[in-house]
C-alpha positions as CSV (number, residue, x, y, z in Angstrom):
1,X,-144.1,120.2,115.5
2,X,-144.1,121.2,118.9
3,X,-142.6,119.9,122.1
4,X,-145.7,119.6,123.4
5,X,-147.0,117.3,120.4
6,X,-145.6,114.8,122.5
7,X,-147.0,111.7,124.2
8,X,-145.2,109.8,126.7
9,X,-146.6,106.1,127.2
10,X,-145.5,104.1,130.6
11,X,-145.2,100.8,130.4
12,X,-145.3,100.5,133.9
13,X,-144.8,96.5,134.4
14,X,-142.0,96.6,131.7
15,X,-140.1,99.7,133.5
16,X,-140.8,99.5,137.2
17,X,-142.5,96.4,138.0
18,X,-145.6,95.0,139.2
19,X,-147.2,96.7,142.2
20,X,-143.5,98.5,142.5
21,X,-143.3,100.2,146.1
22,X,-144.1,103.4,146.0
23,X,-140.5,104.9,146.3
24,X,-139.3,102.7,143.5
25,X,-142.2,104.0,141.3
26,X,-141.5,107.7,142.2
27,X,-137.8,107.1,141.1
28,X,-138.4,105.2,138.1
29,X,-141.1,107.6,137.1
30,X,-139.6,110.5,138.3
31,X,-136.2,110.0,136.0
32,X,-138.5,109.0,132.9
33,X,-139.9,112.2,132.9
34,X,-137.1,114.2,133.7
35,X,-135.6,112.5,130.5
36,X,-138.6,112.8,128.2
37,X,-138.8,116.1,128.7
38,X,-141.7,119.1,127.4
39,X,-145.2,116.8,126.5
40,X,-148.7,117.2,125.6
41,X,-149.2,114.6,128.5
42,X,-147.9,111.5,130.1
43,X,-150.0,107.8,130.6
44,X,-149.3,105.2,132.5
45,X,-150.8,101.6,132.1
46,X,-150.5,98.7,134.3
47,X,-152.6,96.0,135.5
48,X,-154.4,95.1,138.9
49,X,-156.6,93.2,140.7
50,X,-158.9,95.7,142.6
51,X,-159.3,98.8,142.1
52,X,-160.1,99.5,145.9
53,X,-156.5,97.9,146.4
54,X,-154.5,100.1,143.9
55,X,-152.5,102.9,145.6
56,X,-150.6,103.0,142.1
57,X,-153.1,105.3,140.8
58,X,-152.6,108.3,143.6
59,X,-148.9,108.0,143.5
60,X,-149.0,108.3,139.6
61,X,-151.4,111.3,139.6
62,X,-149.1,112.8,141.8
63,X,-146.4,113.1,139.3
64,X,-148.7,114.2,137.0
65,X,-149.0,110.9,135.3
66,X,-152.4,109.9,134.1
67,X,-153.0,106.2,135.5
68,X,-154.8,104.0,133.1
69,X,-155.4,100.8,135.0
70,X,-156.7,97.5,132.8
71,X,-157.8,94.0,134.2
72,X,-154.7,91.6,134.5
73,X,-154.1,90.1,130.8
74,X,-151.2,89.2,128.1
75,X,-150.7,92.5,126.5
76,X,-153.7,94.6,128.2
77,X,-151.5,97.3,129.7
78,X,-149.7,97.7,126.1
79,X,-152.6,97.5,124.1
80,X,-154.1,100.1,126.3
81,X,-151.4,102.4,125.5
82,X,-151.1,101.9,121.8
83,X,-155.3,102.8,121.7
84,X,-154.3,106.0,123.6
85,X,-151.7,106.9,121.1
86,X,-154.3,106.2,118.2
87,X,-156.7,108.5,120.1
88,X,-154.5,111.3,120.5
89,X,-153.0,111.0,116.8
90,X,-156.3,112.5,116.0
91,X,-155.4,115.5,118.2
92,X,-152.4,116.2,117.0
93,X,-149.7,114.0,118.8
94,X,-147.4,112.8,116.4
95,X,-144.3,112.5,119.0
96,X,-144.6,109.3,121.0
97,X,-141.9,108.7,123.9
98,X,-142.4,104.7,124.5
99,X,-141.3,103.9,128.1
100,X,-141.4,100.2,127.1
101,X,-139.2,97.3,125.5
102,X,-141.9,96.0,124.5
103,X,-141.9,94.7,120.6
104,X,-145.8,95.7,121.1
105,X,-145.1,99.3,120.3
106,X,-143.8,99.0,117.0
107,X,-147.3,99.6,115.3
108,X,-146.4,102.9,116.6
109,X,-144.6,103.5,113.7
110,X,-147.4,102.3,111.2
111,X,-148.0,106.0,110.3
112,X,-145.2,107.7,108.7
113,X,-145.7,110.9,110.1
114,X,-145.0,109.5,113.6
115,X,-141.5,109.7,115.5
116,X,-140.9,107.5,117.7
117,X,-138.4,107.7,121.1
118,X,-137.9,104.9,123.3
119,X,-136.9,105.4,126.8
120,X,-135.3,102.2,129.1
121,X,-132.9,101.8,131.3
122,X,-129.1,100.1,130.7
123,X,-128.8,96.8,130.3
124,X,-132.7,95.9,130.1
125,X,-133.5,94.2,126.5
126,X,-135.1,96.2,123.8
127,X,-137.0,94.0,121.2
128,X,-135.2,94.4,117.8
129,X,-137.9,95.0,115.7
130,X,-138.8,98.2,118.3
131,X,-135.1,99.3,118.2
132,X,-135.3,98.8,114.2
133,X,-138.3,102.0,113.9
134,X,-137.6,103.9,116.6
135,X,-135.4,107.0,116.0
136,X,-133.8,107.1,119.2
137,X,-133.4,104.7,121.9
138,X,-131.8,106.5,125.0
139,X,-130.8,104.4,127.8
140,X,-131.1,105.5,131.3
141,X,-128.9,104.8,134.6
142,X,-131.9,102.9,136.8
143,X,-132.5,104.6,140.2
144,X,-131.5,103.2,143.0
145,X,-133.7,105.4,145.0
146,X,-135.2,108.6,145.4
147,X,-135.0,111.1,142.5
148,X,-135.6,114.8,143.2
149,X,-138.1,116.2,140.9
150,X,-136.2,119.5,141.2
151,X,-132.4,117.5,139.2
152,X,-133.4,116.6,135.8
153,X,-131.6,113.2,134.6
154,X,-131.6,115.1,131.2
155,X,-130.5,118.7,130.5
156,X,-133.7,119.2,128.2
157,X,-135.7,117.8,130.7
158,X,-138.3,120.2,132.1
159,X,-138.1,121.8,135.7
160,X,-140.8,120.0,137.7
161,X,-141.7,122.9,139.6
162,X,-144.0,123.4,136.4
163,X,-146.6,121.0,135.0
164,X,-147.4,121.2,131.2
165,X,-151.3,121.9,130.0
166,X,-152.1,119.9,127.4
167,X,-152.5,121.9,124.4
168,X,-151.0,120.2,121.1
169,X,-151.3,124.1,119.1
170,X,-150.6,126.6,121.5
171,X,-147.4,127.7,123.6
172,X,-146.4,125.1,126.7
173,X,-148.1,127.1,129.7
174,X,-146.4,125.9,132.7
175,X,-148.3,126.4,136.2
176,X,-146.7,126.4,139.7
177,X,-147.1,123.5,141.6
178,X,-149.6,124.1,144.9
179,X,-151.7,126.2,142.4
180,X,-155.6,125.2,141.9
181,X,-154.8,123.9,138.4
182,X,-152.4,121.9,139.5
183,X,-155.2,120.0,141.6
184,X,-157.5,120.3,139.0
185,X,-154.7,118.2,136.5
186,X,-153.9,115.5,139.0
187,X,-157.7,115.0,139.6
188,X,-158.2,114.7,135.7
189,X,-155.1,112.5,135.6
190,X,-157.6,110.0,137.9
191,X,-160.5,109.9,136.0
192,X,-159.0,110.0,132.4
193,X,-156.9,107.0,133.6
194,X,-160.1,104.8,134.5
195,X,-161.7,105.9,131.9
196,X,-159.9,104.6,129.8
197,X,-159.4,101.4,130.9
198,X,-162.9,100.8,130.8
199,X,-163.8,102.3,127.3
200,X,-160.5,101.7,125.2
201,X,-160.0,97.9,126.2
202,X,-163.6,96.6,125.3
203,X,-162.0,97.6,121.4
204,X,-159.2,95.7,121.8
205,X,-159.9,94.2,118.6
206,X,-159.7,97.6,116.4
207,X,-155.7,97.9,117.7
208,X,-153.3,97.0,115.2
209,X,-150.9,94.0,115.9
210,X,-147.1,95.0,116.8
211,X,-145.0,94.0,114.0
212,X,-143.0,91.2,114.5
């Protein structure tokens, strides 16, 4: 398995908030991914009420994030997620970074070839039956402000000068910053975000239940 084999999943209500401002969600974000380190690609889900209201999804693409945006709901923005993850079993991810306390996530673990990390800041509850199949659960300081992209939080965390493309079989190809593909990966980062949210969620049936 490779570095990039790995999925992160945002939880974005459950880690920054709800509509956070958008210097708290560049922090929160920002030190999450510094921590999670080399991927195949990071997702972020969250809820809200228009989409011509939503300056959540810019601010994520700018980070590199895809935004996957779902219609407000109990467990929509985790359900979301966990139908990503299923997706992108098929292509290869089998290392999923959970951003989340969220007992939701534990059908994560369902197959046994999975690994899962979870990511969450001190002193913010983990549910137990998460904590109980997870392999690590790393606790972060929580911003208080801006983080610079260019100090990692974690020593393996990647320089963000550099944006991985996703390729779960080949070597991490890393890409400056200010470069054409850099544009071409945030714009991609939009429109597999709402995408999703309108294909995935209309199967929210077919998504296994989080074990309780």
């Amino acid at each position: 398995m490779l570095p990039t084999d790995r999925l992160v999943l945002i939880d974005l209500e459950n880690v920054v908030g709800f509509r956070p401002k958008p210097r708290t969600l560049r922090a929160r974000v920002t030190a999450l991914l510094n921590a999670a380190g080399q991927r195949h690609h990071a997702v972020a889900a969250y809820a809200a009420h228009d989409a011509e209201d939503d300056p959540t999804a810019s601010a994520l693409a700018c980070l590199g994030v895809a935004p996957l945006r779902v219609p407000p709901g109990s467990d929509a923005a985790e359900t979301a997620l966990l139908a990503h993850a299923q997706r992108m079993r098929v292509e290869g991810c089998v290392l999923f970074t959970v951003c989340s306390g969220d007992r939701a996530f534990t059908a994560l673990a369902d197959d046994e070839s999975a690994r899962v990390n979870v990511l969450i800041w001190e002193g913010q509850p983990v549910s137990s039956k998460l904590e109980q199949v997870a392999d690590h659960v790393h606790r972060l300081p929580r911003p208080g402000g801006e983080v610079s992209v260019a100090e990692p939080v974690t020593t393996a965390a990647l320089s963000h000068d550099a944006h991985p493309v996703p390729c779960h079989h080949n070597r991490l190809v890393r890409q400056p910053l200010g470069s054409l593909t850099a544009g071409l990966v945030t714009g991609i980062g939009l429109a597999l975000g709402h995408r999703l949210a309108d294909r995935l969620l209309s199967r929210r049936g077919r998504i296994p239940p989080g074990r309780r």
